[in-house]
mmCIF file of the C-alpha atoms, coordinates in Angstrom:
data_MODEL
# 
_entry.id   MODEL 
# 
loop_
_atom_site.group_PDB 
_atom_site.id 
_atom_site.type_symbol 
_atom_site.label_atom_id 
_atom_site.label_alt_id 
_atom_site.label_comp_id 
_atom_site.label_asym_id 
_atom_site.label_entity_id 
_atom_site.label_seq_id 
_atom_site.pdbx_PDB_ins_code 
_atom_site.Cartn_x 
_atom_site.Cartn_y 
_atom_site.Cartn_z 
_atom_site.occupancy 
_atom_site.B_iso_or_equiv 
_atom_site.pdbx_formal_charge 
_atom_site.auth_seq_id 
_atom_site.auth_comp_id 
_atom_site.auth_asym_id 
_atom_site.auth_atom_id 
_atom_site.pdbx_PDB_model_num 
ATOM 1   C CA . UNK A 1 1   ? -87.579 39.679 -35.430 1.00 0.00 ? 1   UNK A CA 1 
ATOM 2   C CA . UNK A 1 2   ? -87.979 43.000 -36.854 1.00 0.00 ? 2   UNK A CA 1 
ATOM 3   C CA . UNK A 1 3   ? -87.328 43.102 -41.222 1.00 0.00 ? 3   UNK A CA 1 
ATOM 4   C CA . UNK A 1 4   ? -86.753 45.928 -43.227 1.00 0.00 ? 4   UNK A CA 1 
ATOM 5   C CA . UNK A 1 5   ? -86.545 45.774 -46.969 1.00 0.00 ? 5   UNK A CA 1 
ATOM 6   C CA . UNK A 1 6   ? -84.035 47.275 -48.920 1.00 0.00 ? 6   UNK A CA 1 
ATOM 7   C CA . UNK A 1 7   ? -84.183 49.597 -52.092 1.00 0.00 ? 7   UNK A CA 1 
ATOM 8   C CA . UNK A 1 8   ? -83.489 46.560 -54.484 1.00 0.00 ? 8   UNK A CA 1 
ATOM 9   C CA . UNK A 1 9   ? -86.690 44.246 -54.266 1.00 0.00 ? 9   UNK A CA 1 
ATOM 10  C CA . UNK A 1 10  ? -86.564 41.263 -52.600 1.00 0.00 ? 10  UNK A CA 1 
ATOM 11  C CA . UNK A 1 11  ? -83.986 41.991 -50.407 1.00 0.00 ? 11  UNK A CA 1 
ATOM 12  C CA . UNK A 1 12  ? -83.533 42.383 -46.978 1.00 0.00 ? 12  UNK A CA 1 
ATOM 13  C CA . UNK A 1 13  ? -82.235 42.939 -43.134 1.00 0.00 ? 13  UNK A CA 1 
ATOM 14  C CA . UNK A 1 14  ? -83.547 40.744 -40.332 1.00 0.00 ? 14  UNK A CA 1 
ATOM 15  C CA . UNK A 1 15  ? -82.468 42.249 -36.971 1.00 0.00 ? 15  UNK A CA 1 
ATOM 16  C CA . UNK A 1 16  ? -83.611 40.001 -33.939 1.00 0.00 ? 16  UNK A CA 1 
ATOM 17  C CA . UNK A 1 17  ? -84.336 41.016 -30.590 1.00 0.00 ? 17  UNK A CA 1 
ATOM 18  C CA . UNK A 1 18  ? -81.729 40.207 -28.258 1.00 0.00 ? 18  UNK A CA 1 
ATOM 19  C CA . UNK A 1 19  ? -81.919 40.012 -24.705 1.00 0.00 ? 19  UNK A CA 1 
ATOM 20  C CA . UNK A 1 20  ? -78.755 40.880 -22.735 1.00 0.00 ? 20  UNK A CA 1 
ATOM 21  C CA . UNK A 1 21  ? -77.231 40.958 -18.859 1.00 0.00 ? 21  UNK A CA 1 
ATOM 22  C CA . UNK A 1 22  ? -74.185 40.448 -17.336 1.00 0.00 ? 22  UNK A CA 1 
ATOM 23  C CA . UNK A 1 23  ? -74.290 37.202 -18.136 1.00 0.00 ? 23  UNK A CA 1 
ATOM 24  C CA . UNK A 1 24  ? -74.207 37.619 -22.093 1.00 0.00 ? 24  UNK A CA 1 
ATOM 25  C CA . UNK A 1 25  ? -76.984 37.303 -24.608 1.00 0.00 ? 25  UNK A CA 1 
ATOM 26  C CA . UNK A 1 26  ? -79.627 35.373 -26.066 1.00 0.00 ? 26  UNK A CA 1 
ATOM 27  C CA . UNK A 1 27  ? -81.226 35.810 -29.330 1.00 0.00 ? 27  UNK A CA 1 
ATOM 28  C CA . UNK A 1 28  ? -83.276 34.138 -32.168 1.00 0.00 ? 28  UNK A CA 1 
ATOM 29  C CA . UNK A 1 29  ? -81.276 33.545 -35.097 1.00 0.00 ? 29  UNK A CA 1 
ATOM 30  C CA . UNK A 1 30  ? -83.506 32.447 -36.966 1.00 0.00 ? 30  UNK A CA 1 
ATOM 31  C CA . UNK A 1 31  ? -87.599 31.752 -37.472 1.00 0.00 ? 31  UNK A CA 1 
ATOM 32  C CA . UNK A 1 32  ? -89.085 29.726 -40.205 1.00 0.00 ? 32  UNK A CA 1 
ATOM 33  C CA . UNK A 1 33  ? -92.283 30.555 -39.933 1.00 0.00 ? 33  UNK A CA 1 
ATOM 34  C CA . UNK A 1 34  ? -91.800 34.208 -38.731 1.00 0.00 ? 34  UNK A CA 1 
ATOM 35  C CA . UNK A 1 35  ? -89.615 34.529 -41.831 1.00 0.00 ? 35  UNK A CA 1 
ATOM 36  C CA . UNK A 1 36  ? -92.061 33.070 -44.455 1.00 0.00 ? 36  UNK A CA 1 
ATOM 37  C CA . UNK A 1 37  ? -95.045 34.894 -43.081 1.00 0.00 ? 37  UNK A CA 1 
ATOM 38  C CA . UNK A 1 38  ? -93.279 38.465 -43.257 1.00 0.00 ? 38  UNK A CA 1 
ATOM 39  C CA . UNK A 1 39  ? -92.068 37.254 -47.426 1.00 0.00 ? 39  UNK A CA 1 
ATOM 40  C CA . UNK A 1 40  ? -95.658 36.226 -47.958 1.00 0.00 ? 40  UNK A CA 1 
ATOM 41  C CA . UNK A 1 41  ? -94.672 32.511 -49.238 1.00 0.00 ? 41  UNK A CA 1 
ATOM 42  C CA . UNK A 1 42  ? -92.398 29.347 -48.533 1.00 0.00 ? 42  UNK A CA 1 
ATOM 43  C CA . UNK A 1 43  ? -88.333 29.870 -48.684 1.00 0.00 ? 43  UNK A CA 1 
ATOM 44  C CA . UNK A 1 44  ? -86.938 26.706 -47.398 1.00 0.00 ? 44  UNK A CA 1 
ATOM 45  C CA . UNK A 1 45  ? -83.209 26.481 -46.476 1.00 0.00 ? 45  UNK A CA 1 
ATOM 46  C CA . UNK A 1 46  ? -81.775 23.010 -47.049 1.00 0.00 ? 46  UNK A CA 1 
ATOM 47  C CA . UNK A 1 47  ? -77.821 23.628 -46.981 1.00 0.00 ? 47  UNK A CA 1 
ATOM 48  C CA . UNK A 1 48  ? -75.869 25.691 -43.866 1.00 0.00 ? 48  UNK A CA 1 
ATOM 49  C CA . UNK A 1 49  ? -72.615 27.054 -44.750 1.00 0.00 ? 49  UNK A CA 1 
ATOM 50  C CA . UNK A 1 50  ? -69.952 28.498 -42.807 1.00 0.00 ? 50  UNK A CA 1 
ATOM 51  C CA . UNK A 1 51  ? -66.539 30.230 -43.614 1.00 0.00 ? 51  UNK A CA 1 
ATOM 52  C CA . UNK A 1 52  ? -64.017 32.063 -41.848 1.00 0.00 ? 52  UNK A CA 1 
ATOM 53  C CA . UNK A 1 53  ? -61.473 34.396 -43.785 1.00 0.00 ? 53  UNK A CA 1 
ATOM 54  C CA . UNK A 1 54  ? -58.644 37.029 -42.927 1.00 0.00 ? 54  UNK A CA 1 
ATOM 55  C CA . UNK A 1 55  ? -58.904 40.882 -43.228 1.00 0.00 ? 55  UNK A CA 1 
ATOM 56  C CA . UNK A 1 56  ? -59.139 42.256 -47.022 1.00 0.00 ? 56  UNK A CA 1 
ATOM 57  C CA . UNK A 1 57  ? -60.550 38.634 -48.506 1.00 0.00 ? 57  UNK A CA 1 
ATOM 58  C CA . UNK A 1 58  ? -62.772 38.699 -51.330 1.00 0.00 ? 58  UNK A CA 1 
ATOM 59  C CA . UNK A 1 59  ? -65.466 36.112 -51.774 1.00 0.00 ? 59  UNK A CA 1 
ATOM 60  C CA . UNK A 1 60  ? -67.524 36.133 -54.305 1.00 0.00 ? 60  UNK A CA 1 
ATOM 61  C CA . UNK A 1 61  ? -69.179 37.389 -56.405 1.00 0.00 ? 61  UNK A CA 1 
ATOM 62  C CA . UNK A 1 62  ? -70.938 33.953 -56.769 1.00 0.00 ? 62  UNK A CA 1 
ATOM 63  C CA . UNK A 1 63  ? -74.335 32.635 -57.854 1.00 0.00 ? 63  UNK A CA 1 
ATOM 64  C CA . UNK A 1 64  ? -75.885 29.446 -59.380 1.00 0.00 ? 64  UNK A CA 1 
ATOM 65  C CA . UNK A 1 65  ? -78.246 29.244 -62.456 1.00 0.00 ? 65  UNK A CA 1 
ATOM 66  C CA . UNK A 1 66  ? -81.380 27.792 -62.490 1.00 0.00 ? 66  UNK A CA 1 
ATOM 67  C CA . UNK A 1 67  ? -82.344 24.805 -61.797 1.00 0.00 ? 67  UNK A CA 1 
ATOM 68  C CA . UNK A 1 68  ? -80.040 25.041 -58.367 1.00 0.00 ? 68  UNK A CA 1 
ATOM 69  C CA . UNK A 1 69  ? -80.689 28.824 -57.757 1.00 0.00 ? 69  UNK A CA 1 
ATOM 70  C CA . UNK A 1 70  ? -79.590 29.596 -54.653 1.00 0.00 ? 70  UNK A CA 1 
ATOM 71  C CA . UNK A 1 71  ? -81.495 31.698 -51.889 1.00 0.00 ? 71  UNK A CA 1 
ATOM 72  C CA . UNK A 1 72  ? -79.216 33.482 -49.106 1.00 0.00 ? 72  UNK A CA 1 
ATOM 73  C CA . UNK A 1 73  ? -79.424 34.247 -45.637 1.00 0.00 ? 73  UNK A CA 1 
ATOM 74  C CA . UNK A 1 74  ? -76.126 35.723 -44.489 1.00 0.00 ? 74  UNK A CA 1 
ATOM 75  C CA . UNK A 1 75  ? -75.029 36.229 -40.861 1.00 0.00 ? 75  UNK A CA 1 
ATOM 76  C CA . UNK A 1 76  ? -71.648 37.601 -39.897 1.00 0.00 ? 76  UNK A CA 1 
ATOM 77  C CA . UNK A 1 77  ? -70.988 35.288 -35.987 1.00 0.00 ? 77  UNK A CA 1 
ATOM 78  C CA . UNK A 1 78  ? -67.423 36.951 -35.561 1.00 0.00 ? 78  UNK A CA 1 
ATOM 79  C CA . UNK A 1 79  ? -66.211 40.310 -36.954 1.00 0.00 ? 79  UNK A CA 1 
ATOM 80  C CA . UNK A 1 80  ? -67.039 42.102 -39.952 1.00 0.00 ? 80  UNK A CA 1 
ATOM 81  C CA . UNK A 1 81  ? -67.693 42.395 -43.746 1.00 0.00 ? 81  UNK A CA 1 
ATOM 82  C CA . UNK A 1 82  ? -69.135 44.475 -46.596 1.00 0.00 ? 82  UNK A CA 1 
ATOM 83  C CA . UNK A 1 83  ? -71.163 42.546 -47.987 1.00 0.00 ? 83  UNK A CA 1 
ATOM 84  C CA . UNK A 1 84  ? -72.595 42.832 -51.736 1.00 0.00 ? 84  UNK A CA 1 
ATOM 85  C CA . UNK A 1 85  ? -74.963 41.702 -54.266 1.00 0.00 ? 85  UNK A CA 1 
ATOM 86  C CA . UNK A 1 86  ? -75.866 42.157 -57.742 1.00 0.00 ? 86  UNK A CA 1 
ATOM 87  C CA . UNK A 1 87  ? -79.489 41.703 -58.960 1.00 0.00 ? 87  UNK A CA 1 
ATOM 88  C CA . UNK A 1 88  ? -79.051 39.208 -61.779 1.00 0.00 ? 88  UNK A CA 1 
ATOM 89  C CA . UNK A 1 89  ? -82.902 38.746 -62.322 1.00 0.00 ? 89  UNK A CA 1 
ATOM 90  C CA . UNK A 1 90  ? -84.007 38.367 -65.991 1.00 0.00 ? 90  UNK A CA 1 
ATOM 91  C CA . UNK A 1 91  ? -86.891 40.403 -66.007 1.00 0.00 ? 91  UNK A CA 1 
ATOM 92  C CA . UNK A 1 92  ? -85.815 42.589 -63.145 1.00 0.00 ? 92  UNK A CA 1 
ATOM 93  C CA . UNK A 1 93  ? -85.786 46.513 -63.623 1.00 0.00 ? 93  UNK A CA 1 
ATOM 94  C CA . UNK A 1 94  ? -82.617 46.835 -61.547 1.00 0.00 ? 94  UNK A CA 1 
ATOM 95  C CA . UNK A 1 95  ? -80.752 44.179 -63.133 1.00 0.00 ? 95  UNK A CA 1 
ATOM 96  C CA . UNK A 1 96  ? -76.927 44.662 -63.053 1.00 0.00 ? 96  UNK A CA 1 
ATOM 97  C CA . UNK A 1 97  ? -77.660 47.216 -59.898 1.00 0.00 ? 97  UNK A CA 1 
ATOM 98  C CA . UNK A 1 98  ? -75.312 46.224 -56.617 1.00 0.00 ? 98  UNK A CA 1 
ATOM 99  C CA . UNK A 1 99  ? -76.780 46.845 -53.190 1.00 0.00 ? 99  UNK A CA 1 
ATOM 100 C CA . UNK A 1 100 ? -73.823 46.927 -50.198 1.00 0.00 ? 100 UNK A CA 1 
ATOM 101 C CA . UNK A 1 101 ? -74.484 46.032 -46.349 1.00 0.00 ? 101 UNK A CA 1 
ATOM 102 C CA . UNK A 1 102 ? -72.491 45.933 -43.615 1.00 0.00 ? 102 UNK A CA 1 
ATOM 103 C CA . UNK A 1 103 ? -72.979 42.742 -41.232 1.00 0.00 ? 103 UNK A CA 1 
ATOM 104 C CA . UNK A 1 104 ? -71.148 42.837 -37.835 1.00 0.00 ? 104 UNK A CA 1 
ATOM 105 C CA . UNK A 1 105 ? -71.224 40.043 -35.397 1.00 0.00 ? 105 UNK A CA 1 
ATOM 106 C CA . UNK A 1 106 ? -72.052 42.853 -32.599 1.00 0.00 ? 106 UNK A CA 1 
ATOM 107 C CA . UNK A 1 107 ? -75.381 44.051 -35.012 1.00 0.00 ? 107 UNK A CA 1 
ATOM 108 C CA . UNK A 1 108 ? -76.681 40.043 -35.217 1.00 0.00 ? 108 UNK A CA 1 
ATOM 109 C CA . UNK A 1 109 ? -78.707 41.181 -38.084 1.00 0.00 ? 109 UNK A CA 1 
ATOM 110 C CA . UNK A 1 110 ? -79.167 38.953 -40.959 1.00 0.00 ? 110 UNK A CA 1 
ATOM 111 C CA . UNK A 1 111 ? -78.977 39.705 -44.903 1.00 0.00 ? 111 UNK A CA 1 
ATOM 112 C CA . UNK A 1 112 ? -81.834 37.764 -46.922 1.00 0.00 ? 112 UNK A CA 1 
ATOM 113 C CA . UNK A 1 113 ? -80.485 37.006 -50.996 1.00 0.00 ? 113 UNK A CA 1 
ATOM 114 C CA . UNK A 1 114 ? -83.097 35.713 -52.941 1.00 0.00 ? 114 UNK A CA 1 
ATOM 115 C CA . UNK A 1 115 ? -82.124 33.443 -55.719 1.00 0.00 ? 115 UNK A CA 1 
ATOM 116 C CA . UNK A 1 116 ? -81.149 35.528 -58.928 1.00 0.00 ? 116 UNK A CA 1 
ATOM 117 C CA . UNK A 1 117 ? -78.556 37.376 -57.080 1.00 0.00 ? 117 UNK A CA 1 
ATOM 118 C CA . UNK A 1 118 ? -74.540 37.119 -57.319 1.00 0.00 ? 118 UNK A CA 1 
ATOM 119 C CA . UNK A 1 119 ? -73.388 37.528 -53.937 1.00 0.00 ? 119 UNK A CA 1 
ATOM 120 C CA . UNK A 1 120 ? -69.594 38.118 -52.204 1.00 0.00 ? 120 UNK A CA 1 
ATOM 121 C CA . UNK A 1 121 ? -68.071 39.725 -49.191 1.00 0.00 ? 121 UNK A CA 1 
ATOM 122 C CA . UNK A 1 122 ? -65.006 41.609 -48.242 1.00 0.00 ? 122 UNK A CA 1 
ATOM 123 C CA . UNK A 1 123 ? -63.791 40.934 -44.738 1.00 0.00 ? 123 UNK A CA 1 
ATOM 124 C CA . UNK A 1 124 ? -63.112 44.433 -43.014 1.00 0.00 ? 124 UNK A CA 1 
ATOM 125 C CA . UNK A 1 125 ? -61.525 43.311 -39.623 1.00 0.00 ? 125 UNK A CA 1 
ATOM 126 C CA . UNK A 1 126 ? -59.004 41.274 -38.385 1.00 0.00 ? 126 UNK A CA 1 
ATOM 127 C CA . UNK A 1 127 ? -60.680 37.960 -39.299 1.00 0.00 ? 127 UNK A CA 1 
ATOM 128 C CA . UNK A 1 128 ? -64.735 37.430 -40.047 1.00 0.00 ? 128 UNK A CA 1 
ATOM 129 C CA . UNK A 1 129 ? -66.552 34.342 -39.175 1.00 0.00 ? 129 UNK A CA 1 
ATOM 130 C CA . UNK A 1 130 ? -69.582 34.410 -41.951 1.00 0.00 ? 130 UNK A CA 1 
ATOM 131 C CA . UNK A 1 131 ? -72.580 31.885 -41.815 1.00 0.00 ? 131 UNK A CA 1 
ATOM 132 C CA . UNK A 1 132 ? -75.588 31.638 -44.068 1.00 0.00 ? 132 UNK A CA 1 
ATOM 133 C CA . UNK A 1 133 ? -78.238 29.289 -45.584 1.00 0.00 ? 133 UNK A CA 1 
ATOM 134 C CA . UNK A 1 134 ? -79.078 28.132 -48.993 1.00 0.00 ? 134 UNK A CA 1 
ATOM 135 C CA . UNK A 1 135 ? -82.666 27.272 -50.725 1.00 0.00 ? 135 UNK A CA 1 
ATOM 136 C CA . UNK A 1 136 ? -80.462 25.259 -52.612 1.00 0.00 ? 136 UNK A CA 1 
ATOM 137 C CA . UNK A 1 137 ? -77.397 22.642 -52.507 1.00 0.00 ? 137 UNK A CA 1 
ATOM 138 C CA . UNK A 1 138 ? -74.499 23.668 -54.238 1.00 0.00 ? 138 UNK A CA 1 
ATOM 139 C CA . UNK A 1 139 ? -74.041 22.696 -57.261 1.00 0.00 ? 139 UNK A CA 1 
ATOM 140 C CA . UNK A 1 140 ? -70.295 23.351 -58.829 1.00 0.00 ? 140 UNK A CA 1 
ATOM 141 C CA . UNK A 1 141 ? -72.099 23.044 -62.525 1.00 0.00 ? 141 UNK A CA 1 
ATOM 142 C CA . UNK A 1 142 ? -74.395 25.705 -62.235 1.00 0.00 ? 142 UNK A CA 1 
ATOM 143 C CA . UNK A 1 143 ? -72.448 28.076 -60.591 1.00 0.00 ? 143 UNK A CA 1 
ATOM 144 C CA . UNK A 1 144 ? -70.975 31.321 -61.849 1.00 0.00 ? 144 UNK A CA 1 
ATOM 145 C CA . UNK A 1 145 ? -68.326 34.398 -60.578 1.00 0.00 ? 145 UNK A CA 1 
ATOM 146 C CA . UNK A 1 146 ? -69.165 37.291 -61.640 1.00 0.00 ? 146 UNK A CA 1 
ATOM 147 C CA . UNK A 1 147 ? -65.568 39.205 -61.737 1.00 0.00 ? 147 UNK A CA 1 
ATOM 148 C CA . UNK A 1 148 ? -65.557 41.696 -58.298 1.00 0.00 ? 148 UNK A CA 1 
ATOM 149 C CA . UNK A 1 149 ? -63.769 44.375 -60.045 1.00 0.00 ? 149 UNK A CA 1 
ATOM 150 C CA . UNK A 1 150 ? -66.116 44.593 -63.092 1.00 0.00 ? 150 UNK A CA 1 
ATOM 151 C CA . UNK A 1 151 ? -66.433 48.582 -63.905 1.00 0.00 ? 151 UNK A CA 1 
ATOM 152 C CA . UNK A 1 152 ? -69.502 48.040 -65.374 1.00 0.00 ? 152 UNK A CA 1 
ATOM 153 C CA . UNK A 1 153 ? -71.410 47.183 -61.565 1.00 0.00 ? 153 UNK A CA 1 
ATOM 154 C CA . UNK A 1 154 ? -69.053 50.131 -59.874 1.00 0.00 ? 154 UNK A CA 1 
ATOM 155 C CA . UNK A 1 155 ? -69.024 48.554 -56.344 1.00 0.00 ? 155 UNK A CA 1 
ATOM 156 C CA . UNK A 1 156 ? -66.884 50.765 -54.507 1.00 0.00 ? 156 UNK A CA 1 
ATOM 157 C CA . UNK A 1 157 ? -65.234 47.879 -51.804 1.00 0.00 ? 157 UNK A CA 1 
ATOM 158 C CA . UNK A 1 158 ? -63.312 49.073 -49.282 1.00 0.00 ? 158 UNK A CA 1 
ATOM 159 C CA . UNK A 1 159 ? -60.007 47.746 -49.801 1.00 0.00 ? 159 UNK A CA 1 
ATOM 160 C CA . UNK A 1 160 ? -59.884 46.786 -54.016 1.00 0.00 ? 160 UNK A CA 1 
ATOM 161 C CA . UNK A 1 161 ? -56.365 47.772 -53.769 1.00 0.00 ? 161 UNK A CA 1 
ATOM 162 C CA . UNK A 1 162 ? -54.565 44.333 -53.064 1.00 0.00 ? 162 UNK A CA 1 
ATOM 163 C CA . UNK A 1 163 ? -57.227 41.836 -52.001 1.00 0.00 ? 163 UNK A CA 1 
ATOM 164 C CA . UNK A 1 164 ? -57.199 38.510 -51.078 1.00 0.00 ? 164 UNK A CA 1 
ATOM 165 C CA . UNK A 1 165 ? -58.450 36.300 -53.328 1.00 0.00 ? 165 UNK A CA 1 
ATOM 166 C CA . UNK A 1 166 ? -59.237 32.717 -54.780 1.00 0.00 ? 166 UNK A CA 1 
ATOM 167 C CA . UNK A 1 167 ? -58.257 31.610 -58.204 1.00 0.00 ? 167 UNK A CA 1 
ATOM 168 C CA . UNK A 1 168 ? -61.899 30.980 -59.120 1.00 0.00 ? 168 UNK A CA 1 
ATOM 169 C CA . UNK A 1 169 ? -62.431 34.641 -58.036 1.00 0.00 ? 169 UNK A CA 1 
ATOM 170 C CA . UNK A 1 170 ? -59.682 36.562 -60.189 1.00 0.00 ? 170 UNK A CA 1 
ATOM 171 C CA . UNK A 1 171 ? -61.045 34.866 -63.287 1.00 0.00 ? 171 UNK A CA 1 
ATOM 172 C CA . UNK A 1 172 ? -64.733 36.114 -63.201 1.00 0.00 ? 172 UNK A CA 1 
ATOM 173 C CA . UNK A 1 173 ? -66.908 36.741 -65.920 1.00 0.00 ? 173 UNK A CA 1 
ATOM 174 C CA . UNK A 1 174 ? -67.718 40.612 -66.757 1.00 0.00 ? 174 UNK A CA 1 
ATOM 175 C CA . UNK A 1 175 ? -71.438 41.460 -66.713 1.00 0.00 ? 175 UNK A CA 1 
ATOM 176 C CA . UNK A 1 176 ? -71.957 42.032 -70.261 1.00 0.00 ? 176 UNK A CA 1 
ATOM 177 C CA . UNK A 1 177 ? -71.239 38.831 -70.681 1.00 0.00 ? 177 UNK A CA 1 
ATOM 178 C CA . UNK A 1 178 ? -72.943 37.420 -68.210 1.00 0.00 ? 178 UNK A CA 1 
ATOM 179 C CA . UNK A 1 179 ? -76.030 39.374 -69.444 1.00 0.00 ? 179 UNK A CA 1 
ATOM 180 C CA . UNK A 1 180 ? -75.884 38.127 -72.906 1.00 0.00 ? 180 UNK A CA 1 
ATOM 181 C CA . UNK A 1 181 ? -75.731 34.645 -71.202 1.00 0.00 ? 181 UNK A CA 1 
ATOM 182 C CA . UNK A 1 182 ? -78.510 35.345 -68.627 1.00 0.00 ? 182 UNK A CA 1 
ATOM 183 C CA . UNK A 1 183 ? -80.777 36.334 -71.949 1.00 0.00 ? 183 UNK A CA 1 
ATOM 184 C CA . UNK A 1 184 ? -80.241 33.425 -73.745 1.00 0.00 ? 184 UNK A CA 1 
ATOM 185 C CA . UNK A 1 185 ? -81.533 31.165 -71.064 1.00 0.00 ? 185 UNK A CA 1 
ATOM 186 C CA . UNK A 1 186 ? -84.994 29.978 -71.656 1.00 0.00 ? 186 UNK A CA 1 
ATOM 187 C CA . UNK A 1 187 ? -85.020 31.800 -75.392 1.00 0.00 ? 187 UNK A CA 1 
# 
């Protein structure tokens, strides 16, 4: 497994080493103790999720407060999505920066969240097949959408003309308010 971090801290790629013939493939998805040794402490995934949406979908851009913080490891098994987060962090120096990715199912590379981060996807073929794990179960209390379209985070999404998206998703918080929110915890 080969990592590279990314210019937000604590994020990053995992691309595994795949072996192919005419027969197909074979690859490591994933490495517990590879991963934890390359991060330099314990991240333990207890919850698998798996979704499959249609072309121009937006998911996101979700994340839970403390005490159910959720960590991410994101894997796109069928097509393709631009994926984004949104640092979130308290104390962070990029808070309310976004970082985009692109996962494809033909890359196999993996997209590592840590907790403190709203995360959400567009779908940018046909159909995408998305799978990641959570450091945490979900929890529908702690959660919070952060609104997709917010100009304040200027995420430039492929298709933000007409997308496709949930009723939880069109009624997202702004960051401002989110921030003020964020502050206020443990004040």
């Amino acid at each position: 497994m080969d990592f590279k971090k990314l210019s937000i801290e604590g994020l990053l790629i995992a691309t595994p080493q795949v072996y192919q013939d005419d027969r197909g493939y074979f690859f490591e998805s994933f490495n517990q103790k590879e991963f934890n040794n390359y991060l330099g402490k314990e991240v333990d995934f207890v919850q698998d999720n798996q979704s499959k949406s249609s072309r121009h979908t937006i998911r996101g851009l979700h994340f839970q407060k403390a005490p159910s913080a959720q960590g991410k490891l994101v894997r796109v098994i069928d097509g393709e999505i631009f994926d984004v987060v949104v640092d979130l962090r308290k104390e962070s120096k990029t808070f309310g920066h976004s970082l985009s990715v692109t996962l494809t199912s033909e890359s196999f590379q993996a997209f590592y969240v840590p907790e403190g981060f709203a995360h959400g996807f567009q779908v940018t073929s046909n159909t995408a097949t998305v799978f990641y794990k959570t450091t945490d179960f979900y929890n529908a209390e702690t959660e919070v959408t952060l609104a997709w379209n917010d100009s304040g985070i200027k995420i430039n999404w492929p298709n933000s003309v007409s997308p496709n998206l949930s009723k939880k998703d069109c009624n997202g918080l702004c960051l401002n308010t989110l921030k003020k929110e964020i502050q206020g915890e443990n004040s």
